[in-house]
FIPAMAR-532095 format. One line per field, with one value per residue (C-alpha): x, z, y; residue number from 1. Coordinates in steps of 0.1 Angstrom, whole numbers. Layout:
BEGIN
east = (X | ...)
up = (Z | ...)
north = (Y | ...)
i = (NUM | ...)
% end
This chain:
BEGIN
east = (1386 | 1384 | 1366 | 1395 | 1410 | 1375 | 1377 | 1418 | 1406 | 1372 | 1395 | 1417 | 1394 | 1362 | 1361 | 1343 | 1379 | 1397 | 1368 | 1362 | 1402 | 1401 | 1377 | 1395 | 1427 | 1407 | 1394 | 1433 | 1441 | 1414 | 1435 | 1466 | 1445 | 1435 | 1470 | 1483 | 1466 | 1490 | 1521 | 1529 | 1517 | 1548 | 1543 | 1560 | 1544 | 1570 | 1556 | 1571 | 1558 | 1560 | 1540 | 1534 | 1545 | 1569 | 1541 | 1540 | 1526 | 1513 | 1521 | 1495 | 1502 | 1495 | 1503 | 1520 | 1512 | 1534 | 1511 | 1521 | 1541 | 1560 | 1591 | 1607 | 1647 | 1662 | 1686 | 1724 | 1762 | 1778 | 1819 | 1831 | 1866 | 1882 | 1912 | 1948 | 1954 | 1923 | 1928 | 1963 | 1987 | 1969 | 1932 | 1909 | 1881 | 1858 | 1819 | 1790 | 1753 | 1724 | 1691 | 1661 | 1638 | 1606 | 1604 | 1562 | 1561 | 1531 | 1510 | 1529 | 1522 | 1545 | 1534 | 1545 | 1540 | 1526 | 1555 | 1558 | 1570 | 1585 | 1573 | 1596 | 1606 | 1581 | 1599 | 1596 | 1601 | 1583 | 1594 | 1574 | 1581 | 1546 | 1541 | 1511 | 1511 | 1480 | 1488 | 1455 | 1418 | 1402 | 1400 | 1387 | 1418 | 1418 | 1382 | 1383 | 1416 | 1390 | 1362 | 1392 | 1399 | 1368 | 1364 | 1390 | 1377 | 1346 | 1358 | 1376 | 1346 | 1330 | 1353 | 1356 | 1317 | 1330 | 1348 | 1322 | 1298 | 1322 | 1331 | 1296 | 1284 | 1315 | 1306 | 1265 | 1279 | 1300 | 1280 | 1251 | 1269 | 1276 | 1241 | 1233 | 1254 | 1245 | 1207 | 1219 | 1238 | 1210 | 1185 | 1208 | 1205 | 1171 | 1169 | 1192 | 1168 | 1136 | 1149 | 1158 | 1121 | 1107 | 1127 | 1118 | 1081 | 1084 | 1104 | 1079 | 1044 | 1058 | 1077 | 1052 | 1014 | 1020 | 999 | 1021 | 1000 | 1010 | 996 | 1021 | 1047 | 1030 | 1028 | 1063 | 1073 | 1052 | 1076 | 1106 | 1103 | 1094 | 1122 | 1143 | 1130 | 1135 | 1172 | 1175 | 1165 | 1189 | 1218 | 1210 | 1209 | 1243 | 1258 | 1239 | 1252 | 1291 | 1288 | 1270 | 1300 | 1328 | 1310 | 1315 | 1351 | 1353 | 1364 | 1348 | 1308 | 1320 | 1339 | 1326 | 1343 | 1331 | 1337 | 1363 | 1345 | 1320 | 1300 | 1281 | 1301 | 1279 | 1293 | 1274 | 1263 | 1286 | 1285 | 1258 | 1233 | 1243 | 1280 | 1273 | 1254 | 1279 | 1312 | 1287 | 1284 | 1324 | 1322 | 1294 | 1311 | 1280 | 1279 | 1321 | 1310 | 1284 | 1307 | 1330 | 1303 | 1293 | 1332 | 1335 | 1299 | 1310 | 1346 | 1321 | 1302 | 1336 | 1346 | 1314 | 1321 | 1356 | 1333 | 1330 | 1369 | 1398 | 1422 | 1454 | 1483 | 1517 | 1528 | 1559 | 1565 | 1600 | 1598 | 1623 | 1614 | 1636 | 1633 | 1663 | 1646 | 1662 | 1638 | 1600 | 1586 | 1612 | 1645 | 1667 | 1656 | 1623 | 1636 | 1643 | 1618 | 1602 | 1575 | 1565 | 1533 | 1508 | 1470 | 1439 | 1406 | 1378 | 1343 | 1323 | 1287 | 1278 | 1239 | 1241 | 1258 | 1279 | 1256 | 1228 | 1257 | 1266 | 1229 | 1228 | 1260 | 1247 | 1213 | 1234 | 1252 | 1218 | 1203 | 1232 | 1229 | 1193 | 1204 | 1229 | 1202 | 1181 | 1211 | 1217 | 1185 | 1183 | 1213 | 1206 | 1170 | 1188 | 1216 | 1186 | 1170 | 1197 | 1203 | 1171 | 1169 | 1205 | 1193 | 1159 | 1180 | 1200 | 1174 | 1157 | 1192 | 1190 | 1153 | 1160 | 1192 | 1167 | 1143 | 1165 | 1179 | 1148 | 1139 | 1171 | 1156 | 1122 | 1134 | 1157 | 1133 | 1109 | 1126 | 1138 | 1103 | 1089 | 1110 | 1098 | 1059 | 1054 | 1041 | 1028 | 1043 | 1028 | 1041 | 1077 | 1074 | 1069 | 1095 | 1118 | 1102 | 1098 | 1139 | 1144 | 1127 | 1139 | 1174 | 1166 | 1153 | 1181 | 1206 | 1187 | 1190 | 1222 | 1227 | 1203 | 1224 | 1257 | 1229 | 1226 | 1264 | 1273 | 1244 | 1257 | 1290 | 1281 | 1261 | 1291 | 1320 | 1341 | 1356 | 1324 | 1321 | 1355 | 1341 | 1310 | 1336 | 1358 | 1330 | 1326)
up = (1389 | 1382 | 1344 | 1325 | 1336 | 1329 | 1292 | 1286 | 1298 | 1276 | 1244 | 1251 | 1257 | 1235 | 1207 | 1186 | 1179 | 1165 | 1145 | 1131 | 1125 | 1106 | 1086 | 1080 | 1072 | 1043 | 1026 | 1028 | 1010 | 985 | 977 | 971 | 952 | 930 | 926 | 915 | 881 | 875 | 876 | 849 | 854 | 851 | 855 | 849 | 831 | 829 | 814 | 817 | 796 | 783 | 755 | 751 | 719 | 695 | 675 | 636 | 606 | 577 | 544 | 524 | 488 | 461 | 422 | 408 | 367 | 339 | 317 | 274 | 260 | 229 | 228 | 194 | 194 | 167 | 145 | 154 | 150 | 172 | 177 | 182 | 192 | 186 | 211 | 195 | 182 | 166 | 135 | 141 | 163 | 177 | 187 | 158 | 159 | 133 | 130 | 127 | 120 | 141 | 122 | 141 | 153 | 172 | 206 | 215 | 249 | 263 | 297 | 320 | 359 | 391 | 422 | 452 | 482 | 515 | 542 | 579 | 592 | 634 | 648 | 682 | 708 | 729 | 759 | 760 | 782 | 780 | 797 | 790 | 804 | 798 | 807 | 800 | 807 | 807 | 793 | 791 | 801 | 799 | 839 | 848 | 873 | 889 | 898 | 910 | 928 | 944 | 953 | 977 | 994 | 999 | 1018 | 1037 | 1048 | 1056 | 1076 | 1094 | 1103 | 1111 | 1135 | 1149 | 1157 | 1175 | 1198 | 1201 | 1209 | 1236 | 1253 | 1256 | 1272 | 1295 | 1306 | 1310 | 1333 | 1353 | 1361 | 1364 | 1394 | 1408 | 1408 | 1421 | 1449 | 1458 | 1457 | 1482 | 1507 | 1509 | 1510 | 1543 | 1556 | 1558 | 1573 | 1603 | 1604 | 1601 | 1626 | 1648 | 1648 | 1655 | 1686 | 1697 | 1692 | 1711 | 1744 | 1740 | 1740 | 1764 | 1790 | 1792 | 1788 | 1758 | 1727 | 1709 | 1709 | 1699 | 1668 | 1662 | 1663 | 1648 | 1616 | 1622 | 1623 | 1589 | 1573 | 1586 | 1575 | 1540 | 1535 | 1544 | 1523 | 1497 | 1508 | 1502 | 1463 | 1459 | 1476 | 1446 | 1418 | 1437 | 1431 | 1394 | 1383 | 1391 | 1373 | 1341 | 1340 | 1344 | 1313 | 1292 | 1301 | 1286 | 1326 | 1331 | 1344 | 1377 | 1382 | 1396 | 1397 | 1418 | 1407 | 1421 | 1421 | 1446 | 1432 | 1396 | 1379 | 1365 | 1341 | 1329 | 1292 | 1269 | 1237 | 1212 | 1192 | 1160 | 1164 | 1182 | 1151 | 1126 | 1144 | 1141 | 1102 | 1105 | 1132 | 1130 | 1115 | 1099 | 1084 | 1072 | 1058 | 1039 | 1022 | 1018 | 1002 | 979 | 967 | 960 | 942 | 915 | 914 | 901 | 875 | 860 | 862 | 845 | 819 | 815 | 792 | 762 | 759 | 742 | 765 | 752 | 766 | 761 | 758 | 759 | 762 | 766 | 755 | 752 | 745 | 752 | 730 | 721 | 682 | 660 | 633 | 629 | 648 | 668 | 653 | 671 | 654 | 672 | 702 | 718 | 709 | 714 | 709 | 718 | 712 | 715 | 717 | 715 | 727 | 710 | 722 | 690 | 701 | 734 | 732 | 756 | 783 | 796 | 790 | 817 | 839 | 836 | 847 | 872 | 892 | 885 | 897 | 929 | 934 | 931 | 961 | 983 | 971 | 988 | 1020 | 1026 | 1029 | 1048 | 1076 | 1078 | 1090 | 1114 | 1126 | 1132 | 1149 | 1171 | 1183 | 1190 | 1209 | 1225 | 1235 | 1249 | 1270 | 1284 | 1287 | 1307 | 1327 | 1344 | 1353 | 1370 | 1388 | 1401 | 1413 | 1428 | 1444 | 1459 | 1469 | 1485 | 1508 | 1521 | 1525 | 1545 | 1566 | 1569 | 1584 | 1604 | 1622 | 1623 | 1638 | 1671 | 1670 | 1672 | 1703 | 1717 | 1706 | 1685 | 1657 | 1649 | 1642 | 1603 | 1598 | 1608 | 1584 | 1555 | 1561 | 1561 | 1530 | 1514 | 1522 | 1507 | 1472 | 1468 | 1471 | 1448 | 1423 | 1426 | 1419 | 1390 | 1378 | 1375 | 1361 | 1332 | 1329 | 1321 | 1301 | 1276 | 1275 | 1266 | 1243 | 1225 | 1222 | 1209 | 1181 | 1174 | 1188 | 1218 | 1204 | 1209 | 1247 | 1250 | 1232 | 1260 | 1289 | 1271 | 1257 | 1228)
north = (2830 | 2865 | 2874 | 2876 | 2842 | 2832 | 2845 | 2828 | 2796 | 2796 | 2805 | 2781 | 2751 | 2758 | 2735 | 2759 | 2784 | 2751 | 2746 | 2786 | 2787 | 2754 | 2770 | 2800 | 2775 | 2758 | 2792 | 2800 | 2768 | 2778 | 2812 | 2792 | 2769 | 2801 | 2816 | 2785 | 2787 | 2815 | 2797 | 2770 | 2733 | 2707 | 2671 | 2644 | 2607 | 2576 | 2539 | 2507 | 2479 | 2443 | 2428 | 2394 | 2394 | 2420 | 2439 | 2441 | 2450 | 2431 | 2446 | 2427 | 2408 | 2427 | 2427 | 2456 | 2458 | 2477 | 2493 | 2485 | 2511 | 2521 | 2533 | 2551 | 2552 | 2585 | 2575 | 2578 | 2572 | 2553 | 2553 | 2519 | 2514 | 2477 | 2464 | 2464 | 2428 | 2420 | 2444 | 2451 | 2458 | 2491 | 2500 | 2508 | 2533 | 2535 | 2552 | 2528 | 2540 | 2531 | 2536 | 2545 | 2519 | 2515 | 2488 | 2482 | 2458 | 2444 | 2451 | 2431 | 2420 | 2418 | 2397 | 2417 | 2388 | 2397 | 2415 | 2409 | 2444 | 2442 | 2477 | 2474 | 2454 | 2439 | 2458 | 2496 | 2524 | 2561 | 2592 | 2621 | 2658 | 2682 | 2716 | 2737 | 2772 | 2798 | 2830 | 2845 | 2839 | 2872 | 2875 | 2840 | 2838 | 2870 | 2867 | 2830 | 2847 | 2879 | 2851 | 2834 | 2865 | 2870 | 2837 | 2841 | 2876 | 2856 | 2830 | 2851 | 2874 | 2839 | 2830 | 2867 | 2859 | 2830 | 2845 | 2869 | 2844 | 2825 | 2858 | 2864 | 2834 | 2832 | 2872 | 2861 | 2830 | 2849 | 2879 | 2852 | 2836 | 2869 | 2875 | 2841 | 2846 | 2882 | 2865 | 2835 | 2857 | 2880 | 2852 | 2840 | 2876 | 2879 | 2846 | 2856 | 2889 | 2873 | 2844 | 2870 | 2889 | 2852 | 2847 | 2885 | 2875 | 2843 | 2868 | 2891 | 2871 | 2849 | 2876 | 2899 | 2911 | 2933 | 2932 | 2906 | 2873 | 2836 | 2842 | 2873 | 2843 | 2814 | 2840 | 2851 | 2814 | 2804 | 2832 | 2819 | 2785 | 2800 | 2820 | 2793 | 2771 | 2795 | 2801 | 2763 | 2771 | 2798 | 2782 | 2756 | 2782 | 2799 | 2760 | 2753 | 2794 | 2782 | 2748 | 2766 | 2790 | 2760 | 2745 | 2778 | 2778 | 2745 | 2729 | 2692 | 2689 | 2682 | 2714 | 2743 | 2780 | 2806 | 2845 | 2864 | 2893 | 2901 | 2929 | 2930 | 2962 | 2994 | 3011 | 3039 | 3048 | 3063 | 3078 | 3086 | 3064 | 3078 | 3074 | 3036 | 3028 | 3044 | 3023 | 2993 | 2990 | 2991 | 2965 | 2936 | 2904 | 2899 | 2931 | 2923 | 2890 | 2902 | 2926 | 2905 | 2883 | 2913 | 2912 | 2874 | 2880 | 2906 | 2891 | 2861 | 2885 | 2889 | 2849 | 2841 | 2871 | 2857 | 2831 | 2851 | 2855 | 2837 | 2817 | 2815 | 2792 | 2779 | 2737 | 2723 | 2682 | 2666 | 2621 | 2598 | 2559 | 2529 | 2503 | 2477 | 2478 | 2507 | 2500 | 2504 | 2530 | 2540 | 2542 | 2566 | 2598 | 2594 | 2580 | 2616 | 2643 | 2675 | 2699 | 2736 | 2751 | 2780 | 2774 | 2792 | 2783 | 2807 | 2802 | 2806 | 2795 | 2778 | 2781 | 2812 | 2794 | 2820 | 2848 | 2826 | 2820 | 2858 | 2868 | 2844 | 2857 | 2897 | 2879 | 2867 | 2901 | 2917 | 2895 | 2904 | 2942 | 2940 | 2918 | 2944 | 2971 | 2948 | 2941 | 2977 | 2986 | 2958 | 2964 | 2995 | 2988 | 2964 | 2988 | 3017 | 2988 | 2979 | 3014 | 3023 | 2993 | 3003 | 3039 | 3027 | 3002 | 3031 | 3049 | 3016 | 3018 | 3043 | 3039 | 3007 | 3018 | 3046 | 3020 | 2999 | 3024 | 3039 | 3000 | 2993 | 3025 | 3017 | 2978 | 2995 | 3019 | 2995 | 2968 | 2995 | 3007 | 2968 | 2964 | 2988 | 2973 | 3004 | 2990 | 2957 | 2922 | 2920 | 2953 | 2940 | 2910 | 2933 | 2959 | 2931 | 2912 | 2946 | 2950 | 2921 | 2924 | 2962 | 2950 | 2915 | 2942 | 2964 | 2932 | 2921 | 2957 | 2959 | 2923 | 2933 | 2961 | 2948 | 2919 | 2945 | 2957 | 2920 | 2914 | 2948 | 2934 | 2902 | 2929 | 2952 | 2938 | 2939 | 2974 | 2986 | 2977 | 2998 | 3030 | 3026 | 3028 | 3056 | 3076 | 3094)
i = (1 | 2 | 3 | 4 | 5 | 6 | 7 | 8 | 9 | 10 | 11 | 12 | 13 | 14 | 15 | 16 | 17 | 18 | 19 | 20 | 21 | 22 | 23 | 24 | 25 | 26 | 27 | 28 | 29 | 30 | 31 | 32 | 33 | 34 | 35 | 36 | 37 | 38 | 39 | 40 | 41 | 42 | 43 | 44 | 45 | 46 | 47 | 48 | 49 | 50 | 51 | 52 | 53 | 54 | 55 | 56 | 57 | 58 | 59 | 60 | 61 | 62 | 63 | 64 | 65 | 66 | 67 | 68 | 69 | 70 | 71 | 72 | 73 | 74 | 75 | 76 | 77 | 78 | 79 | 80 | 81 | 82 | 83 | 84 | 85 | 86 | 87 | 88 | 89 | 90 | 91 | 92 | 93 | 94 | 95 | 96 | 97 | 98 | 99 | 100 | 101 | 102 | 103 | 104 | 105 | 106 | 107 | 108 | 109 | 110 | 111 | 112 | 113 | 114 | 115 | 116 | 117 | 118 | 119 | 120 | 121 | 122 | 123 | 124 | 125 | 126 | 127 | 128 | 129 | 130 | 131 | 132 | 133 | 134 | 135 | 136 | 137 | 138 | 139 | 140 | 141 | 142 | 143 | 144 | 145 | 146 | 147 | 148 | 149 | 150 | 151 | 152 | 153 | 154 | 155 | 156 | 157 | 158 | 159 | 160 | 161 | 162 | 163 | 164 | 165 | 166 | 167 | 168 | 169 | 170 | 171 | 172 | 173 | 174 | 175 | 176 | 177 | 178 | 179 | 180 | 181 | 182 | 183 | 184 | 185 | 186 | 187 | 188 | 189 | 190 | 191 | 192 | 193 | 194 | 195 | 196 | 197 | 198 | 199 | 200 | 201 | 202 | 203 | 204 | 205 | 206 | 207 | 208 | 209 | 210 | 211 | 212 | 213 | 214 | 215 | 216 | 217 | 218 | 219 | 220 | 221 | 222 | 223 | 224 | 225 | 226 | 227 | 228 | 229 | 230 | 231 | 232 | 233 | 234 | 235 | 236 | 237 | 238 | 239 | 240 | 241 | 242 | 243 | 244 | 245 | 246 | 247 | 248 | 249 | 250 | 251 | 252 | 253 | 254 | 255 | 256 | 257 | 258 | 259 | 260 | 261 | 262 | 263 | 264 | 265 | 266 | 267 | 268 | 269 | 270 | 271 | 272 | 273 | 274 | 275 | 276 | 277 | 278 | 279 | 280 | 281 | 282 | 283 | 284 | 285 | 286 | 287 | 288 | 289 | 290 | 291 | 292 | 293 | 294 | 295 | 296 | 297 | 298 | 299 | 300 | 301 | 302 | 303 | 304 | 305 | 306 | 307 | 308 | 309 | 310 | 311 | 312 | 313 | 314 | 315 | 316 | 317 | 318 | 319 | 320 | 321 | 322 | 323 | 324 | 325 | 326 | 327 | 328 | 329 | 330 | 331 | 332 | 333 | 334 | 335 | 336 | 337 | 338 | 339 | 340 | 341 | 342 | 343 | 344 | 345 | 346 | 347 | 348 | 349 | 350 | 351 | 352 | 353 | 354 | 355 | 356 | 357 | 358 | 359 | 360 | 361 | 362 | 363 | 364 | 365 | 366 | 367 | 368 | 369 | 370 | 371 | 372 | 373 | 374 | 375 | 376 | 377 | 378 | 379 | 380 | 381 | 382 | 383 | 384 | 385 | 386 | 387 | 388 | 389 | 390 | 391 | 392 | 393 | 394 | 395 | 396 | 397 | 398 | 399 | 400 | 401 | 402 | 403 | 404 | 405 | 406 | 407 | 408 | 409 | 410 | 411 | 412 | 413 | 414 | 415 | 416 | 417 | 418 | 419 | 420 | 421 | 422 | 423 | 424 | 425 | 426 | 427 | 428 | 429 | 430 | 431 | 432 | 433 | 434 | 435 | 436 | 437 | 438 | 439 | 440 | 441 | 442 | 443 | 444 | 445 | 446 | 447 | 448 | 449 | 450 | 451 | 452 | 453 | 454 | 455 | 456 | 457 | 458 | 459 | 460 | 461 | 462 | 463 | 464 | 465 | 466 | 467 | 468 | 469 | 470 | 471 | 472)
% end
């Protein structure tokens, strides 16, 4: 698999990007949960009940009394008319006085007996529409609405690390079983080489009465066995380097992938520390969350502020009752109702409540203010380290590259001058050990190289590994 099959397969199987994007999926939720204290709140209530029994109400007995009084009539003249027939043959009217007169009654007492009032039915029915509307609350919603964003720019910084993170262990793996491969193959090479020498030294101290001894071979044959055990080592860490990067891509443990590439890339050092540093603080998903964590923190100063403020708000409720009884409580005019209303809540004195919790979130922001300082100059400490350790691994590059090649040489010459029994056995041993380590060196080299590039983008960001290859 080449590395960017590597990368697709490792975002599409790691269980840790389901987990960061479920993550950014609740903070979402949490927005919508903020904006929906802007919008009105409707709901809806309905009752359905049975008493045992139709209630009432006992109007107790009581006596009613009517105080004595006196009561004085005026004198008058009163017009009295009498029927035809009884004086004659047509009605009579004729004036008669009325003298005034004086009527004195005594206290006197009523018994009112005791009343058994019905209430309602003992079946009844409730339907009740309420709404309740916030009009103002001196900026508690728009900062619980900021604090959301901000966790949603959070989370997705968070998961942005994930990927970081997953991208750089996949690139580690892979280059890893480059390297352990490289190490293997040239582990068999100097085998063949050194296998090769033996069997020369075995021809020549047997063929012929030159300087090269048994014991020229018995040491040549002690350092084949020992490279070969040591091939035997590396051919496991080829095998343990493929399974390590099938894990990373998320493939079962008994898989195995091998790299498609065969040579560890170099890419040479681009760009200065200052501008690496400056496209850093723009960068790091640390360095984003914690801004956006200073933004949810003073969007919190002003929900805790929002304390000292009226809240102001709208309700409105729609009930109808069913109840076969059209007397007692609910006769039909209070069978359908209705009522709107505006309320206002006025904190007044809350024992300083709000004005601790106020402190406390400017307390909060405070802390962050500081952390924020602190992460820059880290951040910028571990980008120069970063930096120099790239700069000073290209110049070992180089050196080793050097050192190989004249070590390549040296074998080369040594081995045609050992033919000929120019030079001595031991010295053929080393040239070819000595070939072996300069080019060991020179691999690791260059796999702490592109080490550093991935542990800088796992710092910055995979922009940043771009702006290395492109320049400034």
């Amino acid at each position: 698999m080449s590395l960017d099959s590597c990368l697709e397969a490792a975002f599409r199987n790691n269980h840790q990007r389901p987990a960061s994007q479920f993550a950014v999926a609740a903070a979402e939720a949490q927005h919508r949960q903020a904006l929906a204290a802007y919008w009105p709140q409707v709901t809806f209530s309905g009752v359905l009940q049975r008493d045992d029994q139709s209630p009432n109400f006992i109007f107790p007995a009581s006596t009613m009394a009517i105080p004595a009084q006196t009561i004085s009539t005026p004198a008058s003249t009163a017009v009295v008319t009498v029927p035809a027939g009884v004086l004659g043959p047509t009605a009579v009217q004729f004036p008669v006085a009325v003298p005034g007169q004086t009527i004195t009654t005594q206290t006197q007492y009523f018994a009112v007996p005791a009343q058994d009032v019905k209430l309602m039915d003992r079946d009844l029915g409730v339907a009740t529409v309420e709404a309740k509307w916030l009009l103002y609350d001196g900026g508690m919603r728009s900062g619980l609405n900021r604090q959301a964003e901000s966790g949603i720019a959070a989370m997705k910084q968070e998961a942005r690390r994930t990927d970081l993170e997953i991208a750089d262990s996949v690139r580690r793996y892979y280059y890893g079983a480059i390297l352990a491969r490289q190490l293997h193959q040239l582990g068999s090479n100097t085998l063949a080489r050194m296998q090769a020498t033996a069997d020369l030294t075995q021809t020549m101290y047997q063929g012929s009465g030159g300087k090269v001894t048994k014991s020229d071979y018995l040491d040549t044959k002690v350092m084949v066995e020992s490279v070969r055990a040591l091939v035997a080592t590396l051919e496991q860490n080829e095998a343990l380097a493929q399974a390590a990067l099938a894990n990373s891509i998320g493939l079962p443990w008994n898989a195995s992938v091998s790299p498609a590439d065969t040579e560890i890339a170099f890419t040479p050092l681009a760009g200065s520390l200052d501008a690496l540093v400056g496209s850093a603080y723009e960068l790091n998903p640390d360095w984003q969350r914690l801004d956006a964590g200073l933004r949810a923190a003073e969007a919190a100063v002003d929900t805790a502020k929002s304390g000292h403020y009226p809240k102001v708000g709208f309700t409105g409720r729609l009930r109808r009752y069913w109840n076969s009884y059209d007397a007692g409580l609910y006769t039909p005019t209070n069978k359908e109702s209705w009522t709107i209303g505006l309320g206002v809540e006025l904190p007044l004195f809350d024992g300083n409540l709000t004005r601790a919790k106020v402190a406390e979130m400017r307390a909060r922001l405070g802390q962050l203010q500081e952390q924020r300082i602190l992460l820059k100059e880290g951040l910028g400490l571990q980008i120069k380290d970063v930096f120099l350790r790239l700069v000073a691994a290209e110049k070992s590059y180089q050196a080793t590259a050097d050192a190989m090649q004249a070590a390549i040489e040296n074998r080369d010459l040594t081995t045609r001058a050992y033919q000929n029994e120019l030079v001595e056995t031991d010295k053929v041993i080393r040239v070819q050990l000595m070939e072996a380590l300069m080019t060991a060196q020179h691999l690791k080299t260059r796999y702490d190289h592109v080490a550093l590039q991935c542990q800088l983008d796992l710092t910055v960001g995979r922009e940043i590994f771009r702006q290395l290859a492109n320049g400034p």
